[in-house]
Structures are given as C-alpha cells and as structure tokens.
N, C-alpha and C positions, 0 to 999 in steps of 0.2 A: 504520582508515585503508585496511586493504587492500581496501574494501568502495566505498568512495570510489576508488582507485585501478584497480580492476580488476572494476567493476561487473556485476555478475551479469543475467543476462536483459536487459540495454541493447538496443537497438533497437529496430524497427517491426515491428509482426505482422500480418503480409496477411492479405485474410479476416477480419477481424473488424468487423460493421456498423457499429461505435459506439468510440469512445475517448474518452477522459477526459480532461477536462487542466484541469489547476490551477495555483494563479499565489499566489502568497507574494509579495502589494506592501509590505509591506513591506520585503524585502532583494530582490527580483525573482527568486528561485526560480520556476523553472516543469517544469512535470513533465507528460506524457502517457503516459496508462499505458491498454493494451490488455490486454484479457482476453479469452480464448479458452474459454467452457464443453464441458464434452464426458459427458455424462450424469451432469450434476448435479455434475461436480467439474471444477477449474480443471485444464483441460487444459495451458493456457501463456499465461503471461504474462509482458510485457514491457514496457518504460521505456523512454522519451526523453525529456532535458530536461538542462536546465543549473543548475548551484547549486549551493551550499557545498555543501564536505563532510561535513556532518550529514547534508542532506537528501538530497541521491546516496546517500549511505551505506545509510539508515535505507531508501529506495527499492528498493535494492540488496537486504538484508537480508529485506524486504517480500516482493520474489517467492519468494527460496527458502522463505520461511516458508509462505505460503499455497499454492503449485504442488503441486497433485495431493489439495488438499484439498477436502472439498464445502462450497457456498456457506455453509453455514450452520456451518461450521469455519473456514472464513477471516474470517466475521463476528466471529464468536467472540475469535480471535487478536487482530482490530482493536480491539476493544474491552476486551482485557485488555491490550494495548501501550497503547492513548490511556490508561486509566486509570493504567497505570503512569506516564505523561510526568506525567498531572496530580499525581502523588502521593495517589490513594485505594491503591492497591494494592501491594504490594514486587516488584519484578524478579525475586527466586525463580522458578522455574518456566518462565519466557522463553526460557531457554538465549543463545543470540546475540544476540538482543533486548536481553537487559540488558547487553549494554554501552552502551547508549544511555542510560541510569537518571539520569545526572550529567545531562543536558541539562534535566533538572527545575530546576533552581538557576538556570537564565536564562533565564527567562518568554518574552524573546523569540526563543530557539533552539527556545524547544519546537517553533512553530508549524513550523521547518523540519524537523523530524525526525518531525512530524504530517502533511506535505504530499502522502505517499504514500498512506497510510492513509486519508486524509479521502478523497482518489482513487479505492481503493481500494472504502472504504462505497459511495462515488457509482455505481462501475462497477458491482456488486453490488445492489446497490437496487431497480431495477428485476425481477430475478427470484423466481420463487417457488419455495417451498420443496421442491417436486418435481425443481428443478433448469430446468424451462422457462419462457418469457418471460410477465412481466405486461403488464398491460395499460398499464402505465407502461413497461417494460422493451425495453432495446436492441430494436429492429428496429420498437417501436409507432408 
C-alpha cells in the first residue's frame, strides 16, 4: 500500500523522444511510462497515470526495480515478474516484487499489476542489445 500511496518515480520525464502508454479497458487503468537510456542502462524512469492500487503499486515497484539496470536486465526482471503473476514461476527471488504473488488468484487483477510491465516490454523493444536505437526503436 505504501507503493500505491506514496509512488515512487511518478511524474513526466522531459527529454525523452517516445513514451509509452497503456490502458487496462477493462477497469480503465492507464499508465504512461517514460524511459530515459543512458549507455545501455536505464538511466530514469518514470510514471504517470491513474488506477487502482495494484496497478500504481506494481508501476511504482516497476521503476525502482528496473532503474540503473541494462536493457536487457530490465527485460529480464519483466519476464520473471509476468511469469510469476501467470503462476509458471515462485516469487522467491523477486524481493518486493512478491508481494504482489497473491494477485495470481484473480485473473482479472493480474492484468492491473501486468500494466507496467507490458509498458515497460513496449518501451524497451525497440532497442538493441548494445544499448542503442533500432530500427524500430524510439526516435525511427
């Protein structure tokens, strides 16, 4: 709750070509998330959006987990947290992460505590693995 209440890296990041934004029509979660690379690791990133408190949370949770890692470590983490919501994988090893383990048991929470993350993959996708832009990637 106090991730939700007192969200970590909230706000808009100037300078950055490209943001991300995602939308949870289901319950109307919406999330915009900016990434800032800075030789090949996430120099700063940050959130703006409104939405239960799962999804704030898990958002919240999201930057300090990934900040200051290289893209392909923050990849990494997103796809041992989605595994863990779907249930292939145990919360062990997550650290703050797994407090979020329990939202597996409501199929339709997961998708708000995923809505970062899916964010996240998107903003991240476009680069290659040296750390700069493809040819799909922010600024093409």
């Amino acid at each position: 709750m106090d991730h939700y209440r007192r969200p970590r890296n909230f706000g808009r990041l100037e300078g950055v070509g490209q943001a991300v934004e995602h939308e949870n029509p289901a319950c109307g979660d919406q999330l915009e998330l900016f990434v800032r690379l800075e030789d090949g690791r996430i120099g700063d990133i940050r959130f703006v959006g409104r939405g239960c408190a799962i999804s704030m949370a898990s958002a919240s949770l999201m930057t300090e987990t990934v900040k200051g890692k290289s893209v392909s470590e923050a990849e990494e983490a997103a796809e041992g947290f989605l595994c863990m919501l779907r249930g292939d994988r145990p919360a062990e090893g997550l650290g703050d992460l797994a407090a979020l383990s329990g939202v597996r048991q409501f199929p339709l929470r997961v998708k708000c505590a995923a809505l970062a993350w899916h964010a996240l993959r998107e903003a991240l996708g476009g680069y290659t693995a040296d750390g700069g832009e493809g040819a799909t990637g922010p600024g093409a």
